[in-house]
C-alpha positions in Angstrom: -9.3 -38.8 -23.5 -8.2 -35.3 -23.1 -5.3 -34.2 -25.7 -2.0 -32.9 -24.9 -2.3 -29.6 -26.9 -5.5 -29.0 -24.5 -4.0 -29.7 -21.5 -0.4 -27.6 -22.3 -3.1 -25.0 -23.6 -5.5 -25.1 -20.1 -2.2 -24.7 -18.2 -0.7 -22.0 -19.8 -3.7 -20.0 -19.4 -3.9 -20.2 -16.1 -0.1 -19.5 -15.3 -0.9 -16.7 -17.2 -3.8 -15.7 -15.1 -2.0 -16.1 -11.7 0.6 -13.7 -13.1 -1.9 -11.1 -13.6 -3.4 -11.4 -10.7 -0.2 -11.5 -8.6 0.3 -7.8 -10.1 -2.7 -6.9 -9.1 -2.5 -7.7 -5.5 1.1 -6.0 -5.2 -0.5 -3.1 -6.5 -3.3 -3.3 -4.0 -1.0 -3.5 -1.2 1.2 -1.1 -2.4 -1.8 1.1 -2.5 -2.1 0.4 1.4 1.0 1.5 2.3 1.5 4.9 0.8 -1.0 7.9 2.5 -4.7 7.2 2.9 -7.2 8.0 -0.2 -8.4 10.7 2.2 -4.8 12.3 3.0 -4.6 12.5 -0.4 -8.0 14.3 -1.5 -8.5 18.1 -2.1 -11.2 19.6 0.0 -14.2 21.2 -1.6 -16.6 23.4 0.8 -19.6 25.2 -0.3 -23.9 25.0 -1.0 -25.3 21.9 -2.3 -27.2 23.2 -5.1 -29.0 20.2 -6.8 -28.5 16.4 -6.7 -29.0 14.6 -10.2 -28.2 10.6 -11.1 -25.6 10.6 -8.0 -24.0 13.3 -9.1 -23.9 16.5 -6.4 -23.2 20.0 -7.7 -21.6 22.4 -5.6 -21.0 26.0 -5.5 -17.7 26.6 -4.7 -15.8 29.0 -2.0 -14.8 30.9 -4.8 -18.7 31.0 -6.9 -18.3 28.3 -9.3 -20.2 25.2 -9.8 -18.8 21.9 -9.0 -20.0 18.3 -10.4 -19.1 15.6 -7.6 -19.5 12.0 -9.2 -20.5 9.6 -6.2 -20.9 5.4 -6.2 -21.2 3.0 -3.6 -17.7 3.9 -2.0 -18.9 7.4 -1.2 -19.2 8.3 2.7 -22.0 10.0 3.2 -22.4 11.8 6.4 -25.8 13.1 7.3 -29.0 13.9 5.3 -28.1 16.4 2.4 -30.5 18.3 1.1 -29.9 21.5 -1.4 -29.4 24.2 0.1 -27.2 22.9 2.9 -23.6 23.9 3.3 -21.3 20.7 2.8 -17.7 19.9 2.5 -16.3 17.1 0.0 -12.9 15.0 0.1 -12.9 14.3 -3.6 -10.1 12.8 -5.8 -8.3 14.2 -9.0 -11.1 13.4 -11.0 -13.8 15.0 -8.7 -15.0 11.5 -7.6 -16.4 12.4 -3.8 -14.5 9.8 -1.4 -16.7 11.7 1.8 -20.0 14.2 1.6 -20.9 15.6 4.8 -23.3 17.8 6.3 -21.4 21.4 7.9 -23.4 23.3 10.6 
């Protein structure tokens, strides 16, 4: 037979748990509403100089080198190779949101 401390204990937890995840969902949808991750982006144009773990490096417009971090919810747009002229929507912490190819 299953105590009534445990069961009191088992339901609080997952009141709890429903909370967080209902704040998590508004924030999600909130998210949704509001501009685009890509509206929001800077732009970053210039020569893909290497590729290392993921990460692309980029010499800027204005000469300097950039460090794009990438994961599976980059775009990637065309075979990049170094060399080739690119532009970048990235976020405020240079995380690439699109890579692609320019003519």
């Amino acid at each position: 037979m299953v105590s009534i401390p445990k069961v009191v204990g088992v339901l609080s937890c997952g009141f709890l748990l429903c909370l967080g995840l209902s704040t998590v969902v508004h924030a999600g949808q909130a998210d949704e509403t509001g501009p685009s991750r890509l509206e929001r982006a800077k732009t970053i144009t210039g020569e893909l100089l290497r590729v290392e773990y993921g990460d692309y490096f980029v010499k800027g417009q204005d000469g300097k080198e950039v460090r794009l971090t990438t994961d599976k919810t980059t775009q990637m747009m065309g075979q990049l190779k170094k060399g080739d002229r690119i532009e970048a929507k990235v976020n405020e912490e240079n995380h690439a949101l699109l890579i692609r190819s320019l003519p």
